[in-house]
LUMVEXFI-25857 format. One record per residue (C-alpha): residue number from 1; y, z, x. Coordinates in Angstrom, 3 decimals, decimal comma. Layout:
LUMVEXFI-25857
+-----+----------+----------+----------+
:   k :        Y :        Z :        X :
+-----+----------+----------+----------+
: NUM :        Y :        Z :        X :
...
+-----+----------+----------+----------+
//
This chain:
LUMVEXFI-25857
+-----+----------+----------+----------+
:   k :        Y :        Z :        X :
+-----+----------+----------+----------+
:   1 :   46,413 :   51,344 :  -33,027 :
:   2 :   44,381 :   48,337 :  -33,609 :
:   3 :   40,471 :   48,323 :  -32,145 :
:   4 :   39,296 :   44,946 :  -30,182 :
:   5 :   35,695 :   45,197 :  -30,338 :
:   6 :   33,547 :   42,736 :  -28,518 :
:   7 :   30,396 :   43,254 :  -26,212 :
:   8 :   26,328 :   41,694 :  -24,961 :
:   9 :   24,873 :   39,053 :  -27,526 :
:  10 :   23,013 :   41,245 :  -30,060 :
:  11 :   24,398 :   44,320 :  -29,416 :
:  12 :   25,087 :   44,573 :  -33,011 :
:  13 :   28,550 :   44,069 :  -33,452 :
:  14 :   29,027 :   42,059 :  -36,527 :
:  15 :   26,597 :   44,798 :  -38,144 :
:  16 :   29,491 :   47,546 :  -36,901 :
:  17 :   32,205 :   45,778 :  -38,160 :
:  18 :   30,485 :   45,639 :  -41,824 :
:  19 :   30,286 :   49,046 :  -42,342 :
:  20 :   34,400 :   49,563 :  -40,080 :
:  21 :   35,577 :   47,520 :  -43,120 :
:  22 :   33,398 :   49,124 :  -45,896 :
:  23 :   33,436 :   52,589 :  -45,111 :
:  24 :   36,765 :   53,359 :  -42,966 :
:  25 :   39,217 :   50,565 :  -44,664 :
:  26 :   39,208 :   48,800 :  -41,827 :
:  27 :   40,330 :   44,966 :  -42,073 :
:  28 :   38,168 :   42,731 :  -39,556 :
:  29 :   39,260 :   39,459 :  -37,844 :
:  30 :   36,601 :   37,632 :  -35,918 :
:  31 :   37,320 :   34,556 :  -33,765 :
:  32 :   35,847 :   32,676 :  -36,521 :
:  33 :   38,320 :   33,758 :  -39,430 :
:  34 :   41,410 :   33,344 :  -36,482 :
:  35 :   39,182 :   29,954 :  -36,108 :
:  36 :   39,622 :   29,088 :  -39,984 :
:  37 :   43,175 :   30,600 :  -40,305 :
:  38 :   44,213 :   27,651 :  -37,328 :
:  39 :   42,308 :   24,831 :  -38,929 :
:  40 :   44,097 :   25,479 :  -42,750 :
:  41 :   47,292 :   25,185 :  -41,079 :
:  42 :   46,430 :   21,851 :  -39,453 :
:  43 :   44,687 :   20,620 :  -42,302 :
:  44 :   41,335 :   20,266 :  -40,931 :
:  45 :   37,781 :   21,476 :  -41,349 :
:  46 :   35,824 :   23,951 :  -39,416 :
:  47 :   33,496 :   21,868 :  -37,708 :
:  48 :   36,403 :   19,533 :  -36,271 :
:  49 :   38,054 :   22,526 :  -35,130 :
:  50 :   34,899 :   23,213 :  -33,558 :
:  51 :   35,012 :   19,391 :  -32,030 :
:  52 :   38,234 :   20,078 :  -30,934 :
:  53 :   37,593 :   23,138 :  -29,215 :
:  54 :   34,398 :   21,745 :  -27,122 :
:  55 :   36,902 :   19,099 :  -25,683 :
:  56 :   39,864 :   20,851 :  -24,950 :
:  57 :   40,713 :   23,851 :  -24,006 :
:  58 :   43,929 :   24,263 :  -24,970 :
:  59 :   41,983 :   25,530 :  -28,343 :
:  60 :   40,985 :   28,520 :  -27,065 :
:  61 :   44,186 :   29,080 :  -25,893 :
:  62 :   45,670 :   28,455 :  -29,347 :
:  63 :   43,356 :   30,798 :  -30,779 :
:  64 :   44,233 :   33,234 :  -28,050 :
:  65 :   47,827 :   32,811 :  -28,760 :
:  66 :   46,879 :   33,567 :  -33,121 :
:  67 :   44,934 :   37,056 :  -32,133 :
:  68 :   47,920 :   38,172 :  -30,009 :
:  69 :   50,439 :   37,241 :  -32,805 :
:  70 :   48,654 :   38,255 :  -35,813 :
:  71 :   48,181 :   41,900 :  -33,898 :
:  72 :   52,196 :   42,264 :  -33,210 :
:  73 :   53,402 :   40,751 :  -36,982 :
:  74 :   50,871 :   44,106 :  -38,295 :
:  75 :   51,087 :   47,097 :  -36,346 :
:  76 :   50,782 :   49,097 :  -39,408 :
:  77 :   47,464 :   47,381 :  -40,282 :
:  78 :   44,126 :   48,800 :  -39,526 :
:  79 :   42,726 :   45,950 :  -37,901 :
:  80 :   39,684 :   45,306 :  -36,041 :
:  81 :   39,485 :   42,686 :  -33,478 :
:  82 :   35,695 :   41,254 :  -33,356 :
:  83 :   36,175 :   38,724 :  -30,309 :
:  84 :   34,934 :   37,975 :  -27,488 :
:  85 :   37,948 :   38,255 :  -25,725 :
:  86 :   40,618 :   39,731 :  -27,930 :
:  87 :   41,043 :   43,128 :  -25,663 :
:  88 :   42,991 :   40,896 :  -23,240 :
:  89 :   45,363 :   39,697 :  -25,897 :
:  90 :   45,617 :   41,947 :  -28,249 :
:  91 :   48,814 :   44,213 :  -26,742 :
:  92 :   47,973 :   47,127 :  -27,969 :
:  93 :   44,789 :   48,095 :  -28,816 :
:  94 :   41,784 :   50,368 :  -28,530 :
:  95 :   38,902 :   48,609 :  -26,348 :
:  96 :   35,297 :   48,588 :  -27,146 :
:  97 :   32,703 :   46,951 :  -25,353 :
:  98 :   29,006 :   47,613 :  -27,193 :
:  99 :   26,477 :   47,666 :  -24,567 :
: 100 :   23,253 :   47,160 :  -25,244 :
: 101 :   19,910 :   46,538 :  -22,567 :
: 102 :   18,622 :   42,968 :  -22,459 :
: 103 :   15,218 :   43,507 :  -23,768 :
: 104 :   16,301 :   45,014 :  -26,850 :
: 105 :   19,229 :   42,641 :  -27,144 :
: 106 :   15,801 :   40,190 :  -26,968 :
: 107 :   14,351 :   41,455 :  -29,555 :
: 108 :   16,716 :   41,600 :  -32,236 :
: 109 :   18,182 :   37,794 :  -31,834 :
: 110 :   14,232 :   36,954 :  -31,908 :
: 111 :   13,749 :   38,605 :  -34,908 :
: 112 :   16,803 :   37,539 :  -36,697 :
: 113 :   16,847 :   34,651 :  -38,470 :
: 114 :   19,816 :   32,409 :  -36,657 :
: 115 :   19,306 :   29,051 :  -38,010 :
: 116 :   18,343 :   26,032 :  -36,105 :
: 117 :   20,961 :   26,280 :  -33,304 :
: 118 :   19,752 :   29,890 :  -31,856 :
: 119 :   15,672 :   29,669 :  -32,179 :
: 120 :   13,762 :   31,281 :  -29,198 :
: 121 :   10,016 :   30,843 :  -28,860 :
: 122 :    9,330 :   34,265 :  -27,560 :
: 123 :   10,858 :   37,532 :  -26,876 :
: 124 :   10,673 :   36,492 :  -23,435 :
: 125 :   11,933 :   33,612 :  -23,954 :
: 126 :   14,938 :   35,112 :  -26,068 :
: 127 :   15,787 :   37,416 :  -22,693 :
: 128 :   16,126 :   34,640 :  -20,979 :
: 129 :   18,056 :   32,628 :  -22,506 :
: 130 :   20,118 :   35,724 :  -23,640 :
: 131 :   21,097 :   36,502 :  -19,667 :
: 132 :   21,653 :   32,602 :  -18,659 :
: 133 :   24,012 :   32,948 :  -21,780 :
: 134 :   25,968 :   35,374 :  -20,871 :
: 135 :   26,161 :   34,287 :  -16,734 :
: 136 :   27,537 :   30,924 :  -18,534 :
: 137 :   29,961 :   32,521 :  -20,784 :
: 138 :   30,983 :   34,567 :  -17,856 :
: 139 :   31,470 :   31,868 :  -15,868 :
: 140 :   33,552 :   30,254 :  -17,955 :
: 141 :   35,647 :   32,565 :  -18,802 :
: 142 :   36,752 :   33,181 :  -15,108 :
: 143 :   37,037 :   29,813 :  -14,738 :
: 144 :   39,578 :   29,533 :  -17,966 :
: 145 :   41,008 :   33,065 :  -17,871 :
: 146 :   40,185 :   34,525 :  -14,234 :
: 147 :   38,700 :   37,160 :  -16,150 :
: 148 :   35,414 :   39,503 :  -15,313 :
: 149 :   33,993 :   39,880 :  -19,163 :
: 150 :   31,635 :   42,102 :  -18,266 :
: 151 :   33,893 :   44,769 :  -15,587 :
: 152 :   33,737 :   47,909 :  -17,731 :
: 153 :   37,324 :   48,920 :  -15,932 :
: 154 :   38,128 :   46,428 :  -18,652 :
: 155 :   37,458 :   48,734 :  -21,953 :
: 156 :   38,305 :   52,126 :  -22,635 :
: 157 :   35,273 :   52,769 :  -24,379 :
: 158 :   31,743 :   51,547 :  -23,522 :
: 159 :   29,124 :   52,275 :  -26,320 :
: 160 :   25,449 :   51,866 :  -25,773 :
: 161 :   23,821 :   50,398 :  -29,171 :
: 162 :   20,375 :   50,586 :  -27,731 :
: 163 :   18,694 :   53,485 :  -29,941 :
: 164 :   21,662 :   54,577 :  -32,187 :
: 165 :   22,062 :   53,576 :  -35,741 :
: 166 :   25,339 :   51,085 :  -36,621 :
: 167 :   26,368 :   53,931 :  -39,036 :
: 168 :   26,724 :   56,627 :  -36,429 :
: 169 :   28,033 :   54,454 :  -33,502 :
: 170 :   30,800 :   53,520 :  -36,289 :
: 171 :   31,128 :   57,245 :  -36,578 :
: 172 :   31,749 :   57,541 :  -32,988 :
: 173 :   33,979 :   54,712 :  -32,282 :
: 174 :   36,063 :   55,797 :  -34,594 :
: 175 :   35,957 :   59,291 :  -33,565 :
: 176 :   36,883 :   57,724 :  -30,364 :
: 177 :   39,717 :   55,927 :  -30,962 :
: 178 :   41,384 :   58,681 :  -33,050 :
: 179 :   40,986 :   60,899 :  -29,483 :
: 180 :   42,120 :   58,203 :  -27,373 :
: 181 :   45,358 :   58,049 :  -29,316 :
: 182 :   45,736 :   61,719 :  -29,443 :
: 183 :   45,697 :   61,500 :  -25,861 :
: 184 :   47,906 :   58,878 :  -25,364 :
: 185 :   50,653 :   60,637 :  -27,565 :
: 186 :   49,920 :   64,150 :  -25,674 :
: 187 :   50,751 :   61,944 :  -22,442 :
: 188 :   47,054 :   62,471 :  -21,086 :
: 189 :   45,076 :   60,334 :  -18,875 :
: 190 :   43,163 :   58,185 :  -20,287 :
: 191 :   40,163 :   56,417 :  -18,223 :
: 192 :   36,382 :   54,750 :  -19,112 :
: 193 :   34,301 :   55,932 :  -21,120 :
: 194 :   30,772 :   55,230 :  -20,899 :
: 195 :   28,284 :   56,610 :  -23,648 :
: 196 :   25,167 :   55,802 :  -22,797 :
: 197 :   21,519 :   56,772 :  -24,313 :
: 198 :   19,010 :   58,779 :  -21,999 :
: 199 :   16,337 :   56,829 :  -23,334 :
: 200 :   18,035 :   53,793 :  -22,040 :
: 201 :   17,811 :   55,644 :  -18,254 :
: 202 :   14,535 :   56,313 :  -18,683 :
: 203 :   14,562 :   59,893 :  -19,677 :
: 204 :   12,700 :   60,489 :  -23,107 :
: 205 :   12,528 :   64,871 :  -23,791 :
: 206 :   12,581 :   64,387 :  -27,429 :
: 207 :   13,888 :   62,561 :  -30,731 :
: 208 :   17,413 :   62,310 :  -30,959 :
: 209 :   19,326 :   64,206 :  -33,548 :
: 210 :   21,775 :   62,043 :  -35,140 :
: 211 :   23,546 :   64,662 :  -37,146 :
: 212 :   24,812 :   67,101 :  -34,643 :
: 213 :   28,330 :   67,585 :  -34,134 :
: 214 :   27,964 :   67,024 :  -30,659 :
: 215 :   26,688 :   63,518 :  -29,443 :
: 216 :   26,829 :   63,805 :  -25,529 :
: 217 :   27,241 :   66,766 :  -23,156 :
: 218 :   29,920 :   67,514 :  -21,368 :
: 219 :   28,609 :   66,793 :  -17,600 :
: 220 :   28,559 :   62,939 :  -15,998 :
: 221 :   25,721 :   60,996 :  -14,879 :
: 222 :   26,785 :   58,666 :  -12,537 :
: 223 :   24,574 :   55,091 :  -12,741 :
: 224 :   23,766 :   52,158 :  -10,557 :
: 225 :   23,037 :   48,708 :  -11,752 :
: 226 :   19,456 :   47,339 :  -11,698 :
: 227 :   19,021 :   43,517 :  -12,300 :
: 228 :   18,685 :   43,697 :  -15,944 :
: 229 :   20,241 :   47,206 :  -16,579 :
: 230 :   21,054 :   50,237 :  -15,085 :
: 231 :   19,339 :   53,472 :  -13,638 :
: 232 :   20,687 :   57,089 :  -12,862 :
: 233 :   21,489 :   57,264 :   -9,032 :
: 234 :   22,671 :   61,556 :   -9,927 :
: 235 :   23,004 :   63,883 :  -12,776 :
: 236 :   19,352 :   62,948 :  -13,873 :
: 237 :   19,294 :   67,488 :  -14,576 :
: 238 :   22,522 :   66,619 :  -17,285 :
: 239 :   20,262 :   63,686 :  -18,679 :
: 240 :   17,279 :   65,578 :  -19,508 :
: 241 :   18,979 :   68,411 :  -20,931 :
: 242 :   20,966 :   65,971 :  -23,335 :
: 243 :   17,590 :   64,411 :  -24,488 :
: 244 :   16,210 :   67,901 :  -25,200 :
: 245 :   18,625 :   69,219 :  -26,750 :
: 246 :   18,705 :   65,692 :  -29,571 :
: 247 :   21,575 :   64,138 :  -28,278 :
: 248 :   21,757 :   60,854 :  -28,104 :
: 249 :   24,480 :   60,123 :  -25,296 :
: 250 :   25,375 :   60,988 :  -22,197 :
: 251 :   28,828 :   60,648 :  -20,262 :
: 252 :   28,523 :   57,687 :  -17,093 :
: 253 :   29,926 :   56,163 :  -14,000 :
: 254 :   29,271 :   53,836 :  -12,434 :
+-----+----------+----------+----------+
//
């Protein structure tokens, strides 16, 4: 089964999808490669594909149209979606949204070095710009698509990046996806997942141990969203044993 992997600016993504293609064999298709695939068969460059795309739609549609075919002409490849939007078009697919909270998403793009068209002044500054972003992406993607990017019921995996290393959360994605398809061949239901870090809720008993078997307990917190995140609203008991105990998930709802 092929992954689509998309998710909040800076939640690390391109950083996963590195070590998905070094370390599992996984091959990787972004929106930009689909992007430079579509522009060698019309025999343009890059940046007028880019042109192209700011003035009419019907690009994104085209590229839409490339992710969805190049996924059915290889279902024996191990491909990995990195797109925005490819777990609506991809047919098949594992999906993974990589969550991560907006002040740490802040302060990675400000400390990354993103060239002249994504500078921020501040971390502040970064955050803000960061969650105007995203409302406008949003936006427009409803607009295009009538789509909700950000509805978890969209994903069958949600993955908090917020204080776990790219090499484990690589781990567990694909740890993931190999039980997800178990599942689906047993027949099982298969729902949300949410894996999200204690720490992120606010609950801090100790350092997490990365190299347990065991990442998350078996019990659910259930969450409610905050303006720039979210908060337990029950199971905070479940939380704090999870932090003491080193692991560095927990099982959500929201």
């Amino acid at each position: 089964m092929h992954i689509t992997l998309t998710g909040n600016l800076g939640s690390g993504k391109s950083t996963i999808c590195r070590i998905l293609e070094k370390d599992y064999g996984k091959e990787i298709y972004s929106t930009g490669k689909v992007q430079r695939a579509i522009a060698e068969e019309m025999g343009i460059s890059v940046l007028e594909m880019n042109q192209l795309m700011c003035s009419d739609h019907k690009y994104d549609h085209l590229i839409d149209d490339t992710t969805a075919r190049i996924s059915r002409e290889n279902p024996e490849k191990p491909i990995v979606f990195d797109s925005r939007l490819a777990w609506h078009f991809v047919e098949k697919s594992f999906k993974v949204f990589l969550s991560v909270s907006l002040s740490e998403a802040a302060r990675r793009v400000y400390n990354d070095n993103r060239g002249e068209v994504e500078k921020y002044s501040s971390v502040e500054d970064a955050k803000q710009q960061l969650k105007l972003r995203a409302e406008t992406e949003n936006l427009r993607y409803k607009d295009i698509y009538g789509l909700n990017y950000f509805d978890f019921n969209n994903y069958n995996l949600i993955l908090d990046s917020t204080y776990c290393t790219p090499e484990v959360l690589a781990k567990l994605l694909i740890a993931e996806a190999e039980d997800y398809g178990k599942k689906l061949a047993a027949g099982e239901k298969t729902g949300v997942k949410i894996l999200i870090s204690p720490k992120r809720l606010g609950v801090n008993e100790g350092e997490p141990d990365l190299t347990q078997a065991k990442l998350y307990p078996d019990g659910v917190v259930k969450l409610r969203s905050t303006e720039d995140d979210f908060e337990i609203a029950d199971g905070h008991d479940i939380a704090e044993a999870a932090s003491r105990a080193g692991m560095p998930f927990v099982r959500a709802v929201l």
